[in-house]
Structures are given as C-alpha cells and as structure tokens.
DRENDO-1510 file (C-alpha; in Angstrom, 1 decimal, always signed):
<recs>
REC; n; res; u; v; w
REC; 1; UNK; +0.0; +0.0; +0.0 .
REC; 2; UNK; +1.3; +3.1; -1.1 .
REC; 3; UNK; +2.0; +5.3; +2.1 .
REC; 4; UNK; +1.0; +8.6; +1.3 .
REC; 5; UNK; -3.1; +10.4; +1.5 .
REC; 6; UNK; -3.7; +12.2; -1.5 .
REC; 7; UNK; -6.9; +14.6; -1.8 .
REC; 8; UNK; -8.3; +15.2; -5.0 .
REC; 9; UNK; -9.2; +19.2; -5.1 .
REC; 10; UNK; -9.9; +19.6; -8.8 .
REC; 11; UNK; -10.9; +17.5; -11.6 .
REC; 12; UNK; -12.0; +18.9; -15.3 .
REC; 13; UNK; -11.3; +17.5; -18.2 .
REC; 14; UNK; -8.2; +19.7; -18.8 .
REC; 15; UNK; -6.9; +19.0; -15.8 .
REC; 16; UNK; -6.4; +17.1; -12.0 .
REC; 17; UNK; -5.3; +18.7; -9.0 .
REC; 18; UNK; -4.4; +16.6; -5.8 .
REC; 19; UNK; -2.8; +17.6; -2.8 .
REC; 20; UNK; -0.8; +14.5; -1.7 .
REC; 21; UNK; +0.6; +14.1; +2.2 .
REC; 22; UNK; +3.1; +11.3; +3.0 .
REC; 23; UNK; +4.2; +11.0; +6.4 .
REC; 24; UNK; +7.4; +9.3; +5.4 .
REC; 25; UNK; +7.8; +6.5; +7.7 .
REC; 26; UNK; +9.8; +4.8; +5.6 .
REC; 27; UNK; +13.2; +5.8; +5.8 .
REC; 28; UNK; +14.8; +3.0; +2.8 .
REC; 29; UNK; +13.4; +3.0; -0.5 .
REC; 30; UNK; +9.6; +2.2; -0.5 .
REC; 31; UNK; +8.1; -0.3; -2.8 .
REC; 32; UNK; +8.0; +0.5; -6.2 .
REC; 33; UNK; +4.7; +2.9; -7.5 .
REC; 34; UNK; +4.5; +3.7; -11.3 .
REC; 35; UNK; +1.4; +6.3; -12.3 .
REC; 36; UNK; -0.9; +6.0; -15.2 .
REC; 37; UNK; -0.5; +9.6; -16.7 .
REC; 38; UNK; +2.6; +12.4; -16.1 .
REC; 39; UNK; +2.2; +14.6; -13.3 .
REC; 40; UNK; +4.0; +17.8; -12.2 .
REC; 41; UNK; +4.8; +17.9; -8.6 .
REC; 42; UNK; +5.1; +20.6; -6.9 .
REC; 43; UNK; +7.0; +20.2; -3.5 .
REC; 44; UNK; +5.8; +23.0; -0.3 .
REC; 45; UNK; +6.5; +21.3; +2.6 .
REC; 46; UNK; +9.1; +18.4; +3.7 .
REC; 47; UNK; +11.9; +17.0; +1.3 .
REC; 48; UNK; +12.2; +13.0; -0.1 .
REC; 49; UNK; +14.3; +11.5; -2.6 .
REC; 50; UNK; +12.7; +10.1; -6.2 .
REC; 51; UNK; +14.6; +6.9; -7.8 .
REC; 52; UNK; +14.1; +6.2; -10.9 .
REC; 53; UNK; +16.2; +3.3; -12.2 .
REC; 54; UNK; +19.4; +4.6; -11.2 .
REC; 55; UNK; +18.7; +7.8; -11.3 .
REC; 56; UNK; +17.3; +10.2; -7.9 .
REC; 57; UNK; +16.5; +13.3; -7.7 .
REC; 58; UNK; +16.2; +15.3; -4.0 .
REC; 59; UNK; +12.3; +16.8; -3.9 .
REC; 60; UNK; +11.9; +20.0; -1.6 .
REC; 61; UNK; +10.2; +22.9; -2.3 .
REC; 62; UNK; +12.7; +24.4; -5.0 .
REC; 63; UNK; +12.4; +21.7; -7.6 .
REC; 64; UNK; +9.5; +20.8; -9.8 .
REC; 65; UNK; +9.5; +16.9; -10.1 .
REC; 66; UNK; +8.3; +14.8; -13.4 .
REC; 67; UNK; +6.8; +11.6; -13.0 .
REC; 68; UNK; +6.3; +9.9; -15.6 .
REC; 69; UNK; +3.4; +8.1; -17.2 .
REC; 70; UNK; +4.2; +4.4; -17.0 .
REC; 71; UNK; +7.7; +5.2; -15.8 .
REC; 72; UNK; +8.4; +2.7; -12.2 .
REC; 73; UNK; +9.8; +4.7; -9.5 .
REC; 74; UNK; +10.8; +4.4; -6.1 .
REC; 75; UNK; +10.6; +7.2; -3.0 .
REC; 76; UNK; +13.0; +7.5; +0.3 .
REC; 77; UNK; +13.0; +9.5; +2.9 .
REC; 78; UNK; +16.2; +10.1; +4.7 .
REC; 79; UNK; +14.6; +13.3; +7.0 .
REC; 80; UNK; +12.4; +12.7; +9.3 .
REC; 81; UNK; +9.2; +14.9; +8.8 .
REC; 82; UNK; +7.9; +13.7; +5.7 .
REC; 83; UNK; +6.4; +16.0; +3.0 .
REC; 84; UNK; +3.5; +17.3; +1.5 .
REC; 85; UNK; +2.9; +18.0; -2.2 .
REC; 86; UNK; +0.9; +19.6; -5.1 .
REC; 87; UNK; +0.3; +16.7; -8.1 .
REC; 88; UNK; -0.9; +18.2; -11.0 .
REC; 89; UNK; -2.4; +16.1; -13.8 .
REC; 90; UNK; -3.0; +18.1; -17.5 .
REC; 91; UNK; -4.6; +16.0; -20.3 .
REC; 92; UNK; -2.2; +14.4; -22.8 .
REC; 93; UNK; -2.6; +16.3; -25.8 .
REC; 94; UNK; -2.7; +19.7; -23.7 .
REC; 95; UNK; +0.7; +19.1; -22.2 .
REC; 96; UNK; +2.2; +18.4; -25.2 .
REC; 97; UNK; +1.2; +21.6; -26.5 .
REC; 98; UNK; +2.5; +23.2; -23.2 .
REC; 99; UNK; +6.1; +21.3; -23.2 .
REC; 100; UNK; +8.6; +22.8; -25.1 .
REC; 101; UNK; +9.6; +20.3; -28.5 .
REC; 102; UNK; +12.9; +20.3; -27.4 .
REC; 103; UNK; +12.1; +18.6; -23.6 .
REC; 104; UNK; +9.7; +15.9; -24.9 .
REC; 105; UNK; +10.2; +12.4; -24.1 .
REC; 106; UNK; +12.0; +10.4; -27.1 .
REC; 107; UNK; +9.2; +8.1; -27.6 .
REC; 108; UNK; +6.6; +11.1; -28.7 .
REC; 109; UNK; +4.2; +10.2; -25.1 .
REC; 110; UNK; +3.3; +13.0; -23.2 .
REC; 111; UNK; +6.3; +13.1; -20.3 .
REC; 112; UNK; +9.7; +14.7; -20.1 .
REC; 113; UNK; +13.1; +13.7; -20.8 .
REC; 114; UNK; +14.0; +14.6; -16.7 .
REC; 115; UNK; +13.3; +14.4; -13.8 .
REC; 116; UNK; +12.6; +17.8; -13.4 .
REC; 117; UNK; +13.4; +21.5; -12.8 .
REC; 118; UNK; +14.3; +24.2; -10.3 .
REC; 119; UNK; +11.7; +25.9; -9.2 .
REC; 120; UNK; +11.9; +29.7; -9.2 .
REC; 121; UNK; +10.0; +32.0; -7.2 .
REC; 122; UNK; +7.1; +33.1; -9.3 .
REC; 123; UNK; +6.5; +29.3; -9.6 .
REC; 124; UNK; +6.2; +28.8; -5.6 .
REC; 125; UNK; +4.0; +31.4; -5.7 .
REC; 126; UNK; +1.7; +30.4; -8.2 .
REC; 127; UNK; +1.7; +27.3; -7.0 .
REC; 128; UNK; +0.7; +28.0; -3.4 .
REC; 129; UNK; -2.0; +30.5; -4.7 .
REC; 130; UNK; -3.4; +27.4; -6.4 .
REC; 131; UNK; -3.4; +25.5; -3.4 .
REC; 132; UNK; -5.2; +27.9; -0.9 .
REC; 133; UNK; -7.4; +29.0; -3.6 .
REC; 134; UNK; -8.5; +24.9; -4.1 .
REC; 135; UNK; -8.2; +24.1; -0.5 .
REC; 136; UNK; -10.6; +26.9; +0.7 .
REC; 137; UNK; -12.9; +26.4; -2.1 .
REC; 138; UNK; -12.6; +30.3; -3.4 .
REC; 139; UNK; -13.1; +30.6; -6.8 .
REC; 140; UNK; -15.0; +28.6; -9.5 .
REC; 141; UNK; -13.9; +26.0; -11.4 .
REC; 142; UNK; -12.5; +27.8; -14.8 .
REC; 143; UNK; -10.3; +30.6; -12.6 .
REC; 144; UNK; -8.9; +27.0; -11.5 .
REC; 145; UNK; -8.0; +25.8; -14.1 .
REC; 146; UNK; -6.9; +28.8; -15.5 .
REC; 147; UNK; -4.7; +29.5; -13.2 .
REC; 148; UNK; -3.5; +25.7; -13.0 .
REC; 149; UNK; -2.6; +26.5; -16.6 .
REC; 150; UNK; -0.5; +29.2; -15.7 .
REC; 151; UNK; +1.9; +27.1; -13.5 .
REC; 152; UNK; +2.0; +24.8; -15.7 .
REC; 153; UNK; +2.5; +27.3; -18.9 .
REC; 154; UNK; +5.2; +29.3; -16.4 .
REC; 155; UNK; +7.0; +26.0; -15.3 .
REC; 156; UNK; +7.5; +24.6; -19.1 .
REC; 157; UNK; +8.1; +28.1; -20.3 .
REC; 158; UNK; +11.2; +27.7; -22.7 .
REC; 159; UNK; +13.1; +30.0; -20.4 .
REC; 160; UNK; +12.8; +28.1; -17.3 .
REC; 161; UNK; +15.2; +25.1; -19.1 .
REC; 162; UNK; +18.0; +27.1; -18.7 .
REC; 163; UNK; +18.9; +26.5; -15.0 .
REC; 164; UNK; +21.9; +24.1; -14.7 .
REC; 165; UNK; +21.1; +20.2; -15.3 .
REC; 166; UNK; +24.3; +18.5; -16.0 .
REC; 167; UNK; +27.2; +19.0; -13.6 .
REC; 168; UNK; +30.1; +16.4; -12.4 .
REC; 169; UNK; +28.8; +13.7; -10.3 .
REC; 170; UNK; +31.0; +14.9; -7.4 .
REC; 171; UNK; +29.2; +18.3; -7.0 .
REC; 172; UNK; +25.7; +17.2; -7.6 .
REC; 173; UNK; +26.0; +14.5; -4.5 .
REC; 174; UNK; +27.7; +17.0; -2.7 .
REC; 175; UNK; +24.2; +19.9; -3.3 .
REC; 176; UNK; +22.1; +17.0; -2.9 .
REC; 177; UNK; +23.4; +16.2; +0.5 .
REC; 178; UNK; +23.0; +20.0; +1.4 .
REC; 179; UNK; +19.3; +19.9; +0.3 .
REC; 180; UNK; +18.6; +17.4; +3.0 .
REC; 181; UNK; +20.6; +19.4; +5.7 .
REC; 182; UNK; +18.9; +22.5; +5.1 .
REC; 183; UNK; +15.6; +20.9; +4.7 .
REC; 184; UNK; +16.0; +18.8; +7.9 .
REC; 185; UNK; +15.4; +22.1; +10.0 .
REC; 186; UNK; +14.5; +24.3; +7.8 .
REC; 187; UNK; +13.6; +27.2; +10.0 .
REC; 188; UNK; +17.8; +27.1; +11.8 .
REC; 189; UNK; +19.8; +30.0; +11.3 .
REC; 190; UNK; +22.7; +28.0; +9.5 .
REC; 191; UNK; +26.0; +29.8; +8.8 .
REC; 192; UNK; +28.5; +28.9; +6.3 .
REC; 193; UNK; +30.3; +26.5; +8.5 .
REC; 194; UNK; +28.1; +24.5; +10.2 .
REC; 195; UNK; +26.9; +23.5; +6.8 .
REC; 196; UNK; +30.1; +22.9; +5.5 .
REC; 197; UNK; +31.2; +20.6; +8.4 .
REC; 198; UNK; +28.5; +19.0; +8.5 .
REC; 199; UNK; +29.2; +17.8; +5.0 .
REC; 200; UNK; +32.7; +17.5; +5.1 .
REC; 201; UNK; +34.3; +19.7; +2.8 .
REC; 202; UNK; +35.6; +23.7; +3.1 .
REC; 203; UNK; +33.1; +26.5; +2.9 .
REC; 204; UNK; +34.8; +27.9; -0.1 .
REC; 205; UNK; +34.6; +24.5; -1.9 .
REC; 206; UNK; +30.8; +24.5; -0.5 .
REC; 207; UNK; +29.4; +27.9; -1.9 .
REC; 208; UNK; +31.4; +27.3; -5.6 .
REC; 209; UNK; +29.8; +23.7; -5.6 .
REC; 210; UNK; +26.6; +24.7; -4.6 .
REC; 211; UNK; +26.2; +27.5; -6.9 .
REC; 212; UNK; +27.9; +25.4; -9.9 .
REC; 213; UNK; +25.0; +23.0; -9.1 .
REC; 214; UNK; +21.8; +24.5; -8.5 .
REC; 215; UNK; +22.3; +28.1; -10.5 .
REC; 216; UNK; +22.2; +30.4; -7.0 .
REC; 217; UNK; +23.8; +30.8; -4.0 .
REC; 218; UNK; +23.6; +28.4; -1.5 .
REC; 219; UNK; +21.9; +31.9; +1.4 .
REC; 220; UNK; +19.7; +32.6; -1.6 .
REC; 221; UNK; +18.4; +28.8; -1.4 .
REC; 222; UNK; +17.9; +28.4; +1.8 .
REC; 223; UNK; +15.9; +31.8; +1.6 .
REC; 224; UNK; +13.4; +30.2; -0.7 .
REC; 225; UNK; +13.1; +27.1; +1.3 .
REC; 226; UNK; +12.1; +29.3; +4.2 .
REC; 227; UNK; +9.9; +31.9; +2.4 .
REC; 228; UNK; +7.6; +28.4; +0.8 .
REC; 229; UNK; +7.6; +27.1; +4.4 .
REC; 230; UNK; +6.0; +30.4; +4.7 .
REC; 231; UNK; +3.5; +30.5; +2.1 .
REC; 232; UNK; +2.2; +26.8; +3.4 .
REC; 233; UNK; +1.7; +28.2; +6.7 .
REC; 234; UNK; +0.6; +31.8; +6.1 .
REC; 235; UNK; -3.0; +31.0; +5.5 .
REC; 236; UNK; -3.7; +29.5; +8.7 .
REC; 237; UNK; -1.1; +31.7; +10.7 .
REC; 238; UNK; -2.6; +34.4; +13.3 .
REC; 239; UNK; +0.7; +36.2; +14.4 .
REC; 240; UNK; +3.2; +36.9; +11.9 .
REC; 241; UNK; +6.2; +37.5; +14.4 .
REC; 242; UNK; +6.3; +34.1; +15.5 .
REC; 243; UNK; +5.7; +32.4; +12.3 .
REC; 244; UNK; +8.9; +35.0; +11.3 .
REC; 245; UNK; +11.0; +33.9; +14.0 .
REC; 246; UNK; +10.1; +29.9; +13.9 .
REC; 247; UNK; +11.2; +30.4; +10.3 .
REC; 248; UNK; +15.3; +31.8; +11.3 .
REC; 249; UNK; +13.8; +35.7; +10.6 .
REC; 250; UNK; +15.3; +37.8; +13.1 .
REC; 251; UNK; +12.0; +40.1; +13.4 .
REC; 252; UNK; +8.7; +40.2; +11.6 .
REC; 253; UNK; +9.8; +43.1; +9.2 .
REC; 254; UNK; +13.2; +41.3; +8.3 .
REC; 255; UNK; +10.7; +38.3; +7.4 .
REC; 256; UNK; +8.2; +41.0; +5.7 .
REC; 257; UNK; +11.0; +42.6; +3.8 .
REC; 258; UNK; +12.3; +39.7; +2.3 .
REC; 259; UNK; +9.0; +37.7; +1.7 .
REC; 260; UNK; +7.6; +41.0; -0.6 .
REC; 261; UNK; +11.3; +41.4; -1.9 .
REC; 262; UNK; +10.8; +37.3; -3.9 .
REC; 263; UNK; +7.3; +37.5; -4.0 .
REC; 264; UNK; +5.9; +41.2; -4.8 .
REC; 265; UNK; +3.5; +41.2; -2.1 .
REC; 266; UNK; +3.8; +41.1; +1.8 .
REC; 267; UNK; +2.8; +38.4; +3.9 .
REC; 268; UNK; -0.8; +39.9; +5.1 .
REC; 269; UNK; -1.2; +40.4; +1.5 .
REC; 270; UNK; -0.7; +36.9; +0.3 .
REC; 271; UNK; -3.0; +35.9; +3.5 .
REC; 272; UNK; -6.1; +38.6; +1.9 .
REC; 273; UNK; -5.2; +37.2; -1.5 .
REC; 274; UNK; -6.0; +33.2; -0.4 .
REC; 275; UNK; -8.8; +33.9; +1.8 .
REC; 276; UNK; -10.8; +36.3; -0.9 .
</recs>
C-alpha cells in the first residue's frame, strides 16, 4: 500500500489537482509505484528523494518533479518529517502543446526527458496561490484551471530550461546532500560552516559547488526554502512574528522585507489574496 493520502481538489477534463501528504515513515526506499498519466509535482513542505532506475532526484520545495506516465519509480526518505505536495495532472494532448519540443520524451508520449526542474519563485507562488485558492474552495472552477494552466505554462516556459542540469557527479552528490541538511530544520539560522562541516568539505569549496550545481547561491536557497515554508503556513497563521521567527527571521519586518522582496506582495497580503 502506497504510504501517502492524497486529496483530490480539482478535476476537469483539462486537468487534476491533488494535494498528496506522505508521512514518510519509511526511511529506505519504499516499494515501487508507477502512475498512469505524467504529473507535475510541486513540492511546499518536507523533502524526499525520487529513484528512478538509477537515477534520484532530491524533492523540496525548490524543484519541480516529473513523474512519468508508466515510468516505475521508487521514493526514500532520509529526513524525518515527511512532506506534503501539489500533483498536477494536465490532459495528454494539452501538455504536449505546453512542453517545449525540445524537452519531450524520445518516444513522442506525453512526459519529459528529466526528472525535473528548479523551481523559481514566481513558480512557488503560483503554485501555493493554487493550493489555498482549491483548498478553501474560493473561486470557481475555470479561474482554477486557468490559473492551473498558468503554472504549468510558467513552469515549461522555454526559459525556465535554462537552469543548470548537468554537472560532475561529485558536485551534484555533494548539493544533494546539502538539500537534506537544510531541509532537515528548515527554520535554523545555519551559517556557512556548520553547513560545511556538517558535509565535510571547506566553505569555499561548498558555496562554488553549490552555486555550480543549483544556478544560486547556496543563502539565496535556503531563503526560498524558508519563504515556501511560509506560504504553506501563512493561511492558517494568526501572528506573523512568530511564524517570522520559527522560520530563522530575526524580526517580523526582516521576514516582511524579504517575503515582498521574492514575491511582490507582503505576507498579510498573500493571507487577503488566499482567503478572498
């Protein structure tokens, strides 16, 4: 039995929206699941690992993951915590015509030819405005899937397959293994060499790894991690200061500041925005 709860929150025929919860008990790789159609998943809360064949790929809330249509696959969770997930479905001949040609799978099917991508910030955003907006019901059922459309038309946009994808083995373990530090506690205030220790090599060799890797700076990463945590938690949060400081902000306007820096709009804004 597949160890995960996944809520269905939309279904057209253009599209399938589920939010998917794991508690990740199972800490070596779980039995192997294969899925009927290609999803987009988009990761807000946790971190896991997804193994296909002999390829993984770490899942947190700055990647976009591909699974997929009749593709076997395997998930692990080395952090405890498990994770929580947005699993998008768009019909076959629709995603085709939303994938760019060049990022196609071989055979012509409507998949990818990876794993997946980063996810940038307008992406998080989007993504979590689709979430509240489904979860609380707000909205009708064509604003959902329009704006469904508009992750999924952002995420395959030809610009967004630009962001590195093919580095040395050495550095990519080494920014995977980072991933799961900073997602183990996401909300620490880590500094340059408690990360570094913890993985075993210099800082200096850390920050030009890390960079090399994922395309930004291994502060700037961590910020994102901690500004999604945010947008999971905002809609349900009643003191902003708290939520700030669980999240390694040193006051509710350095937490302010940076949240409307990435994402245009303050906190309290995004909170009016998913509850209208």
């Amino acid at each position: 039995m597949p160890e995960f709860v996944a809520t269905p929150i939309l279904a057209t025929g253009t599209t399938s929206v589920w939010n998917v919860m794991c508690p990740g008990h199972i800490r070596p790789l779980a039995e192997e699941e294969c899925a009927t159609t290609t999803h987009l998943v988009f990761p807000y809360r946790g971190v896991y690992v997804h193994h296909v064949g002999s390829r993984h790929t770490v899942v947190d809330a700055s990647q976009v993951l591909f699974i997929n249509e009749d593709e076997p696959y395997r998930v692990s969770h080395p952090v405890d915590g498990g994770d929580s997930v947005l699993s998008i479905r768009i019909e076959p001949d629709t995603l085709r015509e939303l994938t760019p040609t060049g990022y196609r799978h071989p055979k012509g099917r409507a998949a990818f030819d990876r794993l997946g991508i980063p996810a940038d910030t307008r992406t998080q955003h989007i993504a979590a405005t689709v979430r509240q907006r489904l979860r609380r019901g707000s909205g009708d059922a064509l604003e959902a899937e329009e704006l469904t459309l508009e992750l999924v038309r952002h995420t395959l946009g030809e610009n967004r397959w630009s962001a590195p994808n093919s580095t040395g083995a050495g550095p990519r373990r080494l920014a995977d293994r980072v991933k799961l530090l900073l997602s183990s506690d996401v909300g620490r205030r880590w500094t340059l060499s408690d990360v570094a220790a913890s993985v075993g090599v210099s800082p200096v060799y850390l920050t030009q790894a890390f960079k090399h890797v994922e395309g930004v700076p291994l502060y700037r990463y961590h910020l994102r991690l901690r500004l999604a945590r945010s947008l999971d938690l905002l809609a349900d949060c009643d003191d902003l200061t708290d939520l700030a400081l669980a999240l390694g902000f040193t006051s509710h306007s350095h937490f302010t500041a940076a949240f409307g820096k990435v994402y245009g709009v303050t906190p309290s804004g995004f909170q009016r925005s998913v509850a209208s």
